[in-house]
C-alpha positions as CSV (number, residue, x, y, z in Angstrom):
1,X,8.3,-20.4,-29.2
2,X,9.0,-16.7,-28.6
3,X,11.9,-15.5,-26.3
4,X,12.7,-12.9,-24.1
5,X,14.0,-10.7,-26.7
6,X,10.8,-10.6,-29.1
7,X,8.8,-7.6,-29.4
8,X,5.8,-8.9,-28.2
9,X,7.1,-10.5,-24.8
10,X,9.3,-7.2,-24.1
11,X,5.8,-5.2,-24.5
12,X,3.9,-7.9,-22.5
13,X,6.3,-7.2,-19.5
14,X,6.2,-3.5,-19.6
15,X,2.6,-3.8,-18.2
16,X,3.1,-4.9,-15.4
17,X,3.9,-1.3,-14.8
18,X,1.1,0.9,-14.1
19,X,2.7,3.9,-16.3
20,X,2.6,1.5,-19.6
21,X,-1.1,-0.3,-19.1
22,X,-2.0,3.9,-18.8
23,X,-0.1,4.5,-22.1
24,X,-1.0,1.5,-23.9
25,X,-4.5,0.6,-22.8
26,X,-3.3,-2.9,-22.3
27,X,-3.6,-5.0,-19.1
28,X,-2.5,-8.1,-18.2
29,X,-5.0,-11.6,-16.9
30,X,-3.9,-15.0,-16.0
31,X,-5.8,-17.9,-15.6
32,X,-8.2,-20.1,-18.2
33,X,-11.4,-18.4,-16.6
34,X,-10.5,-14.7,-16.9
35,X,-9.5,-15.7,-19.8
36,X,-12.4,-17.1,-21.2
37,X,-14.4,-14.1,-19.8
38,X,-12.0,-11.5,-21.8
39,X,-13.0,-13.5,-25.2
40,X,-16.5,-13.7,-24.4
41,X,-16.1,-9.5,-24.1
42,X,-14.2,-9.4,-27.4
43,X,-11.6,-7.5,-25.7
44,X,-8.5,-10.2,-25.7
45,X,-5.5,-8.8,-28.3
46,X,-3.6,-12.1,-27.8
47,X,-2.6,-15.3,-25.0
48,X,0.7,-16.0,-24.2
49,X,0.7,-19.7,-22.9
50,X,3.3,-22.4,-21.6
51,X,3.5,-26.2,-21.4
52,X,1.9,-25.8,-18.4
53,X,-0.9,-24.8,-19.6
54,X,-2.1,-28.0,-20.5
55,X,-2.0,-29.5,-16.9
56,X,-4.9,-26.7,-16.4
57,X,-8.8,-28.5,-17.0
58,X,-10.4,-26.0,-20.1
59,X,-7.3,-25.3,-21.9
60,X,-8.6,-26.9,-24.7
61,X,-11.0,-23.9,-25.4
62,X,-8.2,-21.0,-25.1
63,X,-6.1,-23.0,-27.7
64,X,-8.9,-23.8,-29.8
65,X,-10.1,-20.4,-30.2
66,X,-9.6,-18.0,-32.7
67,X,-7.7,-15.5,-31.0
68,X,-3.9,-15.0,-31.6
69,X,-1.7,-17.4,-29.4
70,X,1.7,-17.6,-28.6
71,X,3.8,-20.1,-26.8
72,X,6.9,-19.1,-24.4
73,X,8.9,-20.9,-21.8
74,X,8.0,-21.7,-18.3
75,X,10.2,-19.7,-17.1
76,X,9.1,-16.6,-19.3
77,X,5.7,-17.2,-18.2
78,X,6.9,-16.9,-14.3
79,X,8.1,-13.4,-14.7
80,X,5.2,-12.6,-16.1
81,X,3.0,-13.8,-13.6
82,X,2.3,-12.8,-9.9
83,X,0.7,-16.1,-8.9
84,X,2.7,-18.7,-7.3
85,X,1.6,-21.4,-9.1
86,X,0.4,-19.7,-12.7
87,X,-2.0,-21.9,-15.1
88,X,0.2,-21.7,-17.5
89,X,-1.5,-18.8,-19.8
90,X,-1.7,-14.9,-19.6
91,X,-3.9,-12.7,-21.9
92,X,-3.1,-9.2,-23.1
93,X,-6.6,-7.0,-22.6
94,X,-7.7,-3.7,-24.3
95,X,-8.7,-1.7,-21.6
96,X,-12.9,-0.6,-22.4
97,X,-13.3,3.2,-21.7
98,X,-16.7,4.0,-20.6
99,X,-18.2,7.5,-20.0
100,X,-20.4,8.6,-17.4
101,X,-23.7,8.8,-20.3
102,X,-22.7,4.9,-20.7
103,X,-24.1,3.9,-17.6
104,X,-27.7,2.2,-18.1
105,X,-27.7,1.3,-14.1
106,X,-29.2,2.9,-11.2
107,X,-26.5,2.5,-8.8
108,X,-23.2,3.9,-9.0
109,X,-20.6,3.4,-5.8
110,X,-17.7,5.7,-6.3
111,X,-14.4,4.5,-4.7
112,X,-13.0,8.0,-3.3
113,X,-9.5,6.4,-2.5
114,X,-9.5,3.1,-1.9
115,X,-5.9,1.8,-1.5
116,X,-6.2,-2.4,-1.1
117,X,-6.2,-3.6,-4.3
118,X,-8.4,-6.6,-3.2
119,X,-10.9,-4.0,-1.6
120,X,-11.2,-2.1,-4.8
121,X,-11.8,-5.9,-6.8
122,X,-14.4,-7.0,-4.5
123,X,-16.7,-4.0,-4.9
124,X,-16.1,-3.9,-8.2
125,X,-17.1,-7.9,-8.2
126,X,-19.9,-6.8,-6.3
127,X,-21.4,-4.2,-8.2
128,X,-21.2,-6.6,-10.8
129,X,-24.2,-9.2,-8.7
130,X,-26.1,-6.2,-7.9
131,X,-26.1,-4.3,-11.7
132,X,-24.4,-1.7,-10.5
133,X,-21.3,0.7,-12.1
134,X,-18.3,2.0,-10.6
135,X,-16.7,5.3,-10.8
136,X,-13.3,5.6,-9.5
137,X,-11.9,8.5,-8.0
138,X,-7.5,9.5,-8.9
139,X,-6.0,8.6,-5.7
140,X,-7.4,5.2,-5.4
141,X,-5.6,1.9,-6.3
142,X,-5.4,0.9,-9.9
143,X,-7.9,-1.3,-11.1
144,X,-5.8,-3.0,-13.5
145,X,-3.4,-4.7,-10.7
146,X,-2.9,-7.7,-11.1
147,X,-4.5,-8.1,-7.3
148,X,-7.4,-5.7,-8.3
149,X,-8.1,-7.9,-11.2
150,X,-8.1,-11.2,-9.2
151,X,-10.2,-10.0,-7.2
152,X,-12.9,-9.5,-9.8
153,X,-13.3,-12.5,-10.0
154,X,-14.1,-11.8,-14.1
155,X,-16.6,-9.2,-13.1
156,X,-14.0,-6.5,-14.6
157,X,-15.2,-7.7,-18.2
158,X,-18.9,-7.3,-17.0
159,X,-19.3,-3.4,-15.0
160,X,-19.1,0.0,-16.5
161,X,-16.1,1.8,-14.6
162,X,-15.7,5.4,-15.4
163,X,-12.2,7.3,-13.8
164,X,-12.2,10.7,-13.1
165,X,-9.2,13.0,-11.8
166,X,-11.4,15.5,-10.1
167,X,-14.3,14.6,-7.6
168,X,-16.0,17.5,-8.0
169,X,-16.4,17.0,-11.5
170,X,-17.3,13.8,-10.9
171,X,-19.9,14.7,-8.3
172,X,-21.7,17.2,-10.6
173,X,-21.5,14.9,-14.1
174,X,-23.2,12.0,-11.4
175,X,-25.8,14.6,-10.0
176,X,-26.8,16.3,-13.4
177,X,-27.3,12.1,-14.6
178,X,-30.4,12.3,-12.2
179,X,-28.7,10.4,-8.9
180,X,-28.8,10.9,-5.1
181,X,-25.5,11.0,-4.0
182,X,-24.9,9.4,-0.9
183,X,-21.1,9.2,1.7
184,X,-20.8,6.5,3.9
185,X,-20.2,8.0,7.0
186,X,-19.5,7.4,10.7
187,X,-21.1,10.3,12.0
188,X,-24.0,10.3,9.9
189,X,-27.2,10.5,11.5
190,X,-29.1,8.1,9.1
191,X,-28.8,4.7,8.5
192,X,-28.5,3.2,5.6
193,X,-32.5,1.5,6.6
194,X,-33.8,5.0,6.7
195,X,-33.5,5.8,3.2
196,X,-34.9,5.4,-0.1
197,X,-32.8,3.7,-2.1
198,X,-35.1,2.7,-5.0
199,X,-34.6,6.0,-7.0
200,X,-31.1,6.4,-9.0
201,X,-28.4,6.4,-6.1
202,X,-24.6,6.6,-5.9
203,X,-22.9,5.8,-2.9
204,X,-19.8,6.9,-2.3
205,X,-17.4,4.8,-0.4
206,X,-13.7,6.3,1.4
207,X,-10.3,5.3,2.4
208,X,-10.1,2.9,4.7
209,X,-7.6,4.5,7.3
210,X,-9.4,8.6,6.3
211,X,-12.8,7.5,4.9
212,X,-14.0,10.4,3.0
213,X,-12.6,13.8,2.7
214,X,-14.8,16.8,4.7
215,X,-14.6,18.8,1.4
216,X,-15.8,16.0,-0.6
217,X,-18.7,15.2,2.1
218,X,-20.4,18.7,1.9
219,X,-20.8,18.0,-1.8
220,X,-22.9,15.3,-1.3
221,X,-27.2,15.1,-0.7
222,X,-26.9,12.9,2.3
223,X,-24.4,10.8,4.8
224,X,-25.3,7.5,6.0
225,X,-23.9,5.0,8.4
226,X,-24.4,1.0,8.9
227,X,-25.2,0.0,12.2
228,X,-22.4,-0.7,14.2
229,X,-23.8,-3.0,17.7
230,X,-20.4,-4.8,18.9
231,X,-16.8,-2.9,19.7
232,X,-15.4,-3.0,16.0
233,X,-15.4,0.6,15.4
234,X,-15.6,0.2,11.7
235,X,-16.2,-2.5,8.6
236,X,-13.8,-3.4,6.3
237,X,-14.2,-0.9,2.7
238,X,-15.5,-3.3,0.7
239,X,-17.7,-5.0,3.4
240,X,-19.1,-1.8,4.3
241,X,-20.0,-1.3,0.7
242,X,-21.6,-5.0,0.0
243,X,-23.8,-4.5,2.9
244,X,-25.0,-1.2,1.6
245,X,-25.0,-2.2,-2.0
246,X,-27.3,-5.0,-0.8
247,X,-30.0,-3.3,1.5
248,X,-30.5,-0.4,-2.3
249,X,-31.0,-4.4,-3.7
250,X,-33.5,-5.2,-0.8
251,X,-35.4,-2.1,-1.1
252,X,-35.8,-2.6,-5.0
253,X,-36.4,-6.4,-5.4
254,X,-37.2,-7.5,-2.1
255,X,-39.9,-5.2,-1.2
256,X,-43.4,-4.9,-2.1
């Protein structure tokens, strides 16, 4: 059983700190599922696991695998969790660097700073039902928080995500891949019904207090806006975007 003091448990700990998952290109997972998900990608290092995790139905796969495992305490496992009630194992994940020429799909929905964590996680999750990629812009949350990555639901493991520091970079490598770039916005004058979604697309989704940046809007082919009826005056980020992600799935599979 490793302690505290071992060089593998003082390095696990250090990412949960954005700074060292950046430096190493290591994040952290809990949970049998996630868990399962990173070995299927071939992108676990190693699991840390306690007694626990055998009150947890599936564990018999994790321990039986061929990856590198390491017992700790309880109590070791605790601090290294942000769960309340942990399943009693945590994987250490190599971070998968993907380009913008690595994208296969025909949607892209770039998160131009996106704060919640679980916003970030759902469209991410999303993207993931509707083949889509993700490009996310500096300034938004990380994705590898530990409430980003819950939010995944697994799909982490599954979508290309490409970071870039500079949106206009990013806009021109997205336009010069072939792909309409679209701002959700509520003064648009189109709605999202009035376009053609069945060509290469990549919408781009904002903050949720600021929404998108005037400088970034000009740079983009076209706004659009979802249909607002009632007295909310706007969606939630991540709804917003799974309601537009699915009408560019509508117009491509569900049309004839």
């Amino acid at each position: 059983m490793l302690s505290r003091e071992n060089r593998i448990i003082k390095d696990a700990l250090k990412l949960k700190q954005r700074k060292y998952r950046e430096k190493e290109g290591l994040f952290l997972i809990e949970g049998i599922r996630f868990i399962e998900e990173a070995i299927k990608s071939e992108s676990i290092k190693y699991v840390l696991y306690s007694s626990k995790v055998y009150e947890t139905k599936g564990y018999e796969r994790i321990l039986n695998s061929l990856i590198d495992k390491y017992e700790i305490s309880n109590e070791l496992l605790k601090e290294l969790t942000d769960t309340e009630n942990p399943q009693g194992a945590i994987g250490i994940v190599h971070k998968k660097i993907w380009s913008i020429d690595d994208i296969e799909n025909n949607l892209i929905v770039v998160c131009d700073g996106i704060q919640d964590p679980g916003n970030l996680g759902t469209i991410i999750r999303t993207c993931d039902a509707a083949f889509g990629a993700v490009v996310v812009i500096k300034g938004s949350v990380d994705v590898y928080n530990s409430k980003t990555l819950r939010s995944t639901m697994g799909s982490i493991f599954h979508v290309p995500i490409v970071f870039y520091d500079d949106f206009k970079i990013a806009v021109e490598n997205i336009k010069n891949k072939g792909y309409s770039l679209y701002a959700a916005d509520l003064e648009a004058d189109k709605y999202i019904y009035d376009v053609d979604f069945r060509k290469k697309s990549a919408i781009i989704i904002g903050n949720e207090a600021n929404g998108i940046p005037c400088e970034h809007i000009e740079l983009v082919d076209e706004k659009i806006k979802i249909p607002m009826i009632g007295k909310a005056e706007s969606l939630n980020a991540s709804v917003a975007a799974g309601v537009i992600i699915y009408e560019v799935v509508r117009q491509r599979f569900c049309t004839t």
